[in-house]
Every structure is written in structure tokens, then in C-alpha cells.
N, C-alpha and C positions, 0 to 999 in steps of 0.2 A: 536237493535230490528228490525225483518223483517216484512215488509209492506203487508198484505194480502187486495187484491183489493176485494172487492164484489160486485155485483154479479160476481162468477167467470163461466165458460163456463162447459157445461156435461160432456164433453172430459173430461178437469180438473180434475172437481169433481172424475169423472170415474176412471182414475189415483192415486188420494188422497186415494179413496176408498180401493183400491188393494194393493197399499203402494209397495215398492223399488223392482225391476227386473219385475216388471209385464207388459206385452204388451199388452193393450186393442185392439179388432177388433175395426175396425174405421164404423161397420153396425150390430152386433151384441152382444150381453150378451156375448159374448168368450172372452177368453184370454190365453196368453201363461204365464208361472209361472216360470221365472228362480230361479236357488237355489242362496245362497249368494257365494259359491263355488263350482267347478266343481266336478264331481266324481272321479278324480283322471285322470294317464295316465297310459294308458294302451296299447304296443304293439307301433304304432306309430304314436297314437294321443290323445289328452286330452278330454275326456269325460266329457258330462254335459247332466245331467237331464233335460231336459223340462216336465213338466207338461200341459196338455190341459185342461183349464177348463173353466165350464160355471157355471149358476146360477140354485137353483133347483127352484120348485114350489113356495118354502118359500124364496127364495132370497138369499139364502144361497148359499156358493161356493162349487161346485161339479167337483170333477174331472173325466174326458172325459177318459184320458189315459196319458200315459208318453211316451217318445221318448228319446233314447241316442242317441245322436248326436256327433261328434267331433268340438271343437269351428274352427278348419280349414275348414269343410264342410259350414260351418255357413255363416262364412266371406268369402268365396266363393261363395258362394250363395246369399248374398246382395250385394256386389259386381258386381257381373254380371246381379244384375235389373237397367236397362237402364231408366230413365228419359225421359216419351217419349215426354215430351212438352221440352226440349233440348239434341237433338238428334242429 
């Protein structure tokens, strides 16, 4: 049986909320919406839908827009953000 602490923190909550592949902004109602799988490959790289979404008027989830990216631009891209408090 898994131990759920309460009170748990917004972030948390935030997270729970959204449920699995979801990246909440850490200052905002945004988040990004991964799928459970990519969109296949194509040519010479593997595509994956992102979703942009926020919350409407009613709180409800509304999507912003979609972005195909390749998961090698991706992991290139977090990669190359620098830690700037160890530098």
C-alpha cells in the first residue's frame, strides 16, 4: 500500500492534476502535453507531438497549439541548459 502525505504542495497537486507526460510551468496555468508515444520516424528522426496548453475561463484544459519536434532536438536542447548556480 503506497503512503500519500497530506497536505501535499500545488506543484504536486498541479502535476496529479494533469496526470502522466504533462510538464507544468513552474509561474503559470501552461503546460506542455506529451503523447504516451511518438509520432513515428520519419526521414531522420523520430517525431513527437507536443501539445501547448492552458486552462480556459471554466478551468477547463485548452489547447494553445501543437509543435512536432524530433526527441533528438529535444535532448539537445535540455542538455545544453547550463545550471547557472554550478557553473
Amino acid at each position: 500500500m503506497k503512503v500519500v502525505r497530506i497536505p501535499i504542495n500545488s506543484m504536486t497537486r498541479m502535476k496529479n492534476k494533469l496526470g502522466k507526460g504533462a510538464v507544468p510551468c513552474q509561474v503559470s496555468d501552461r503546460w506542455l502535453k506529451f503523447p504516451a508515444e511518438s509520432a513515428g520516424h520519419f526521414g531522420e528522426g523520430e517525431f513527437i507531438t507536443l501539445d501547448v496548453m492552458t486552462l480556459d475561463k471554466n478551468e477547463r484544459p485548452r489547447k494553445i497549439c501543437e509543435l512536432v519536434v524530433t526527441r533528438e532536438d529535444l535532448l539537445s536542447a535540455i542538455n545544453g541548459v547550463k545550471d547557472k548556480d554550478n557553473v
